[in-house]
Residue frames as qw, qx, qy, qz and C-alpha x, y, z in Angstrom:
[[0.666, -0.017, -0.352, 0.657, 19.11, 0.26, -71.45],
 [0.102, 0.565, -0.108, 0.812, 17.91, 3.34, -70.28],
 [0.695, -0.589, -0.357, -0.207, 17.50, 1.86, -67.08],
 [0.828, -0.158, -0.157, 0.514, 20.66, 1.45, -66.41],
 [0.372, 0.479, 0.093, 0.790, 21.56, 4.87, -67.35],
 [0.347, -0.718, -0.128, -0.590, 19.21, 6.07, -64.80],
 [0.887, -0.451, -0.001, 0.097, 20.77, 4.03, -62.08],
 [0.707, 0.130, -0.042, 0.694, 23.98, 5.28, -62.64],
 [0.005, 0.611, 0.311, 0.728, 22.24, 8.92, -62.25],
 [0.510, -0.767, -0.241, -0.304, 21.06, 8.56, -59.04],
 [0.135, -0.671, 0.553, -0.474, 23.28, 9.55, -56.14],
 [0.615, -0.092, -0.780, 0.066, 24.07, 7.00, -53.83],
 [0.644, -0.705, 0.100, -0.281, 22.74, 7.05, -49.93],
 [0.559, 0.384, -0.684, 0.269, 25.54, 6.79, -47.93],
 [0.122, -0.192, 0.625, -0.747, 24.06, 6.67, -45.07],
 [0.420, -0.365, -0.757, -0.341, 20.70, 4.24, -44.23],
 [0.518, -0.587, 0.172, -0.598, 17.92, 4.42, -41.31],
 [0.098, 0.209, -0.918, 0.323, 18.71, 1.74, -39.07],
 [0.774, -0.165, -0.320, -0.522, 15.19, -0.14, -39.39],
 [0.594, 0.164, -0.766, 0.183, 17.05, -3.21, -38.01],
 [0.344, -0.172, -0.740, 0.553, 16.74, -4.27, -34.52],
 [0.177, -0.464, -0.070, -0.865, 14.20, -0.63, -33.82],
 [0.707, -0.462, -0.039, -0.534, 11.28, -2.16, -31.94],
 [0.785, -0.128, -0.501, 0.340, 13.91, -4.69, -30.42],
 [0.242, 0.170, -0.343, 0.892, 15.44, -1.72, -28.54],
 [0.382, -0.433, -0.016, -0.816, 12.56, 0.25, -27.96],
 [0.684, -0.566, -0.144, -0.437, 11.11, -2.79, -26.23],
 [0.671, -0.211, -0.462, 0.541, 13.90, -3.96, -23.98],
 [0.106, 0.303, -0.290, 0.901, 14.15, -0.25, -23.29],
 [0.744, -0.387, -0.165, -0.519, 10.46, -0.50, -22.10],
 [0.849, -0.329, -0.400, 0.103, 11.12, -3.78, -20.17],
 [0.485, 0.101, -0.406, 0.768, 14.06, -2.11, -18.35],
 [0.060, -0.263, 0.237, -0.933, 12.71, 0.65, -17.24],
 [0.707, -0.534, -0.159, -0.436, 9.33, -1.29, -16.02],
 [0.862, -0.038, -0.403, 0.306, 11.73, -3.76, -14.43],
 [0.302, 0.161, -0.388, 0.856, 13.38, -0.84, -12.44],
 [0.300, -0.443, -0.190, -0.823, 10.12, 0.47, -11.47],
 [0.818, -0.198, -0.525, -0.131, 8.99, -3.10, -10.28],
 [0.551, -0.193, -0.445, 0.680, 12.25, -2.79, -7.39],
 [0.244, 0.214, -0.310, 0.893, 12.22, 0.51, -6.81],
 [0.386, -0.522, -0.165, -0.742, 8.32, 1.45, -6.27],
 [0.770, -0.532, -0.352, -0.012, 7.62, -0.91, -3.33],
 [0.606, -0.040, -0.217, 0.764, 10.84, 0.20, -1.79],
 [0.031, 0.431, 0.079, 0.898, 9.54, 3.77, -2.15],
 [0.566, -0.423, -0.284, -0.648, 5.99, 2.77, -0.76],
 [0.701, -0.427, -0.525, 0.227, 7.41, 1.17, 2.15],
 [0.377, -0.171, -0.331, 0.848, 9.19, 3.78, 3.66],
 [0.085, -0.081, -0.072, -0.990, 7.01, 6.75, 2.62],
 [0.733, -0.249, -0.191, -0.604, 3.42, 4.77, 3.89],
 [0.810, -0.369, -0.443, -0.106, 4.36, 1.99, 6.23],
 [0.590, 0.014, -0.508, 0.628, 6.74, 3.25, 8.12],
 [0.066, -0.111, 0.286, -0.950, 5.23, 6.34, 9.26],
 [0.811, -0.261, -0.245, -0.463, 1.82, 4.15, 9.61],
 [0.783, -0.162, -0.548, 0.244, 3.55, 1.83, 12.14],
 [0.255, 0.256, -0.234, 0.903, 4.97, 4.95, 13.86],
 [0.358, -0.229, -0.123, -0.897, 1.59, 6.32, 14.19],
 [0.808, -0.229, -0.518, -0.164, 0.45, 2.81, 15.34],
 [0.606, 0.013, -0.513, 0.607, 3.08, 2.59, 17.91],
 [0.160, 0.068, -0.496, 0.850, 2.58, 5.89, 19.54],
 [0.552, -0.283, -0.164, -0.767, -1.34, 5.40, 19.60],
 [0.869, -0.240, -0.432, 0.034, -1.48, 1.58, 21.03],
 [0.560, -0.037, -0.603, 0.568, 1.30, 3.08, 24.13],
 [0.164, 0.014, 0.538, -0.826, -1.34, 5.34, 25.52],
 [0.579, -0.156, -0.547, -0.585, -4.37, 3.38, 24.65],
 [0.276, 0.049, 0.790, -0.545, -6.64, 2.13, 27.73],
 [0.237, -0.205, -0.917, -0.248, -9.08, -0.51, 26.66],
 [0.107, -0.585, -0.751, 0.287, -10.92, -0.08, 29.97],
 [0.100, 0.579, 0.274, -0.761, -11.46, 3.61, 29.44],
 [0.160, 0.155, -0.523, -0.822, -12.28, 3.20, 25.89],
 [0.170, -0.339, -0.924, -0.040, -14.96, 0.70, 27.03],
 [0.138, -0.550, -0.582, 0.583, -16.43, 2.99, 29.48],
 [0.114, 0.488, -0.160, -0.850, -17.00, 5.68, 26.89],
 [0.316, -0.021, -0.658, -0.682, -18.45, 3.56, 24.33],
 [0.211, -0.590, -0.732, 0.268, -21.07, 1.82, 27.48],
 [0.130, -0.262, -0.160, 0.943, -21.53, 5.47, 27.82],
 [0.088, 0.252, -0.389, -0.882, -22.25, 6.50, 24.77],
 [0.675, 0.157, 0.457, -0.557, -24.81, 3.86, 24.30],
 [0.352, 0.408, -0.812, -0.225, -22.59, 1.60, 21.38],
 [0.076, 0.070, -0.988, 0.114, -22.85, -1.44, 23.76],
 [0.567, -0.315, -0.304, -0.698, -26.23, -2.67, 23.99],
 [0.867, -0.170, -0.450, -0.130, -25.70, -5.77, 25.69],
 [0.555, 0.137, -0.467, 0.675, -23.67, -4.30, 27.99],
 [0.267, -0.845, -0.418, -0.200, -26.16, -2.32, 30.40],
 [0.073, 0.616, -0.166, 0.767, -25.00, 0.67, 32.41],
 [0.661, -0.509, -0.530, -0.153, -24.83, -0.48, 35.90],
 [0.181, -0.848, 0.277, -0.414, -24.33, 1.88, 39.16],
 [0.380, 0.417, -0.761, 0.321, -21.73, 0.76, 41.67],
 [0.525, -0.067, 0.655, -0.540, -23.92, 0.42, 44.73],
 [0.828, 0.276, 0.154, -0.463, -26.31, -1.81, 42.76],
 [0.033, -0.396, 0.904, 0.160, -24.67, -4.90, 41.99],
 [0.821, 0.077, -0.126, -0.551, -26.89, -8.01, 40.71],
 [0.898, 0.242, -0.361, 0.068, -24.29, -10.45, 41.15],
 [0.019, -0.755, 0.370, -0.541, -23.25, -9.87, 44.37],
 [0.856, -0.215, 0.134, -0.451, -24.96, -12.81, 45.76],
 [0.951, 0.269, -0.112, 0.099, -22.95, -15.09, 43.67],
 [0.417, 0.588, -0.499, 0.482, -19.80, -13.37, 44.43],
 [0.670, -0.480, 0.390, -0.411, -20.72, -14.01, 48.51],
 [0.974, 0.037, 0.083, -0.207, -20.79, -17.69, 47.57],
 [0.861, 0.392, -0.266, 0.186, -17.69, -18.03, 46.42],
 [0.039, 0.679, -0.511, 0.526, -15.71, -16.81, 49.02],
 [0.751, -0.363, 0.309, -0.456, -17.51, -19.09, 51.33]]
């Protein structure tokens, strides 16, 4: 019986850790807070990178000339197949006669 005696001896815990439910919380807290991340980050990354990339689009494509960007890269010597060809000196002038006729 001097087990019992010692169990009567020991103080009681009134108070326990809450083991229960621990890593349940912890991981809904996790899922919550990726789940908020999930809405909020695109939402962030739209306004703070595509909008001011469309912006930047917009006010480059309304003074963009095609033909004068052509004429600088024929220039430059980009176009190969595109030969460099003086205004008096047409080659296809002949053909344009013809059709008027």
């Amino acid at each position: 019986m001097p087990d019992e005696t010692q169990a009567k001896d020991k103080p009681k815990v009134s108070f326990k850790f809450p083991m229960h439910g621990t890593h349940m919380r912890k991981s809904i807290g996790i899922l919550r807070k990726a789940c908020i991340w999930a809405l909020v980050a695109p939402v962030v990354f739209y306004f703070l990178h595509n909008v001011r990339r469309k912006e930047i689009y917009k006010s480059y494509y309304s003074t963009y000339d095609p033909m004068d960007a052509f004429d600088r890269m024929q220039r430059a010597g980009y176009l190969d197949s595109c030969p460099v060809e003086d205004k008096k000196e047409k080659k296809d002038g002949k053909k344009d006669e013809k059709k008027k006729k």
